[in-house]
C-alpha positions as CSV (number, residue, x, y, z in Angstrom):
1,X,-27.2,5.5,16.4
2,X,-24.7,5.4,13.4
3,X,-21.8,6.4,15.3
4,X,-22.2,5.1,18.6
5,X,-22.6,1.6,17.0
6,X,-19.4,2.2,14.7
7,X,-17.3,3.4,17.8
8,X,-18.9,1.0,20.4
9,X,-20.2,-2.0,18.7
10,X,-18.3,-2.9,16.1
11,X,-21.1,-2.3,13.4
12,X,-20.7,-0.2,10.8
13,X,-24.3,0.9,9.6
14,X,-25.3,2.6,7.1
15,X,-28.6,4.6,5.5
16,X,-29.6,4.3,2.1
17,X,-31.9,6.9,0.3
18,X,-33.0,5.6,-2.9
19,X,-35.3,8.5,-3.8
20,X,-36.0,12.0,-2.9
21,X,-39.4,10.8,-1.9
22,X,-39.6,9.3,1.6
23,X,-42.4,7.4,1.3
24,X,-42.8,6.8,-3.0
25,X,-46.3,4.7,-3.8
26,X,-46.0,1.7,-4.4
27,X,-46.4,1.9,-8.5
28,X,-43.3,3.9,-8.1
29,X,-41.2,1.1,-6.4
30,X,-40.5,-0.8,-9.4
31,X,-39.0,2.3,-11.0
32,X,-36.9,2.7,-8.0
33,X,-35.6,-0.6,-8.1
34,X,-34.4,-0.2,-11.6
35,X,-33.2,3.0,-11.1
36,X,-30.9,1.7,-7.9
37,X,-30.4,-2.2,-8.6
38,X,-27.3,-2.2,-10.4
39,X,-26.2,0.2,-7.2
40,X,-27.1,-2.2,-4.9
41,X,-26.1,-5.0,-6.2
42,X,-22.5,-3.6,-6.2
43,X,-22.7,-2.6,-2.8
44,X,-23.4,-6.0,-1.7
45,X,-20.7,-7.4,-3.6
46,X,-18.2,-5.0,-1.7
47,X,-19.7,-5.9,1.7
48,X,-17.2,-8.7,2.8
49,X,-14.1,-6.5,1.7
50,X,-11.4,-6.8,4.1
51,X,-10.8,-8.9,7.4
52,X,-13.3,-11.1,9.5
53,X,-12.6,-14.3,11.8
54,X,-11.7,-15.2,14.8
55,X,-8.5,-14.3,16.9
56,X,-6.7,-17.2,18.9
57,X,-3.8,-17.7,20.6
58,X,-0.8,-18.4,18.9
59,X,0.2,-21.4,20.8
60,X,-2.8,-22.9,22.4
61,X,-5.5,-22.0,19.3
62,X,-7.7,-20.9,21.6
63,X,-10.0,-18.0,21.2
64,X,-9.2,-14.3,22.7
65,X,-12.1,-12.8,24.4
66,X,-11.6,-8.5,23.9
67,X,-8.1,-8.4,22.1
68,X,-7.6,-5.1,20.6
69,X,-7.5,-5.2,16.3
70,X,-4.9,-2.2,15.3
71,X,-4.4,-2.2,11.4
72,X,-1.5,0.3,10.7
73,X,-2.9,3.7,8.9
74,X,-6.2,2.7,10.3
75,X,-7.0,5.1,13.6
76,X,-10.0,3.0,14.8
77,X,-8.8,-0.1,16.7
78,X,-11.5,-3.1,16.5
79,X,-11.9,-5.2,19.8
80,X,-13.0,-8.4,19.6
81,X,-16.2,-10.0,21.2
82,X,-16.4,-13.5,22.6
């Protein structure tokens, strides 16, 4: 699901494994936190890196439904929704 929402959707999703136990009890979740917050916490802060908003036309400011994104050195094109 990964993939096809990163090629098709424009979402890039991602899976984090915090533990080599899939389901740890739950006495065990504040370890994990602690083990993983500082982690986390700087994954979150990287999560708005690079471009959002909206794409308009030059001249009339109004918005394009499905223009095509190309960044140079980047060989996934982004299209943009409504």
């Amino acid at each position: 699901m990964q993939d096809y929402n990163y090629v098709w959707a424009n979402c890039f999703e991602i899976t984090l494994e915090l533990s080599c136990c899939k389901y740890p009890p739950t006495s065990e979740l504040p370890k994990e936190w602690e083990n993983n917050r500082e982690s986390l916490l700087a994954f979150i802060e990287k999560v708005h890196i690079g471009v959002k908003g909206f794409v308009r036309d030059a001249v009339t400011g109004a918005g394009l439904d499905n223009a095509t994104i190309a960044v140079a050195g980047i060989a996934h094109n982004i299209t943009a929704g409504k």
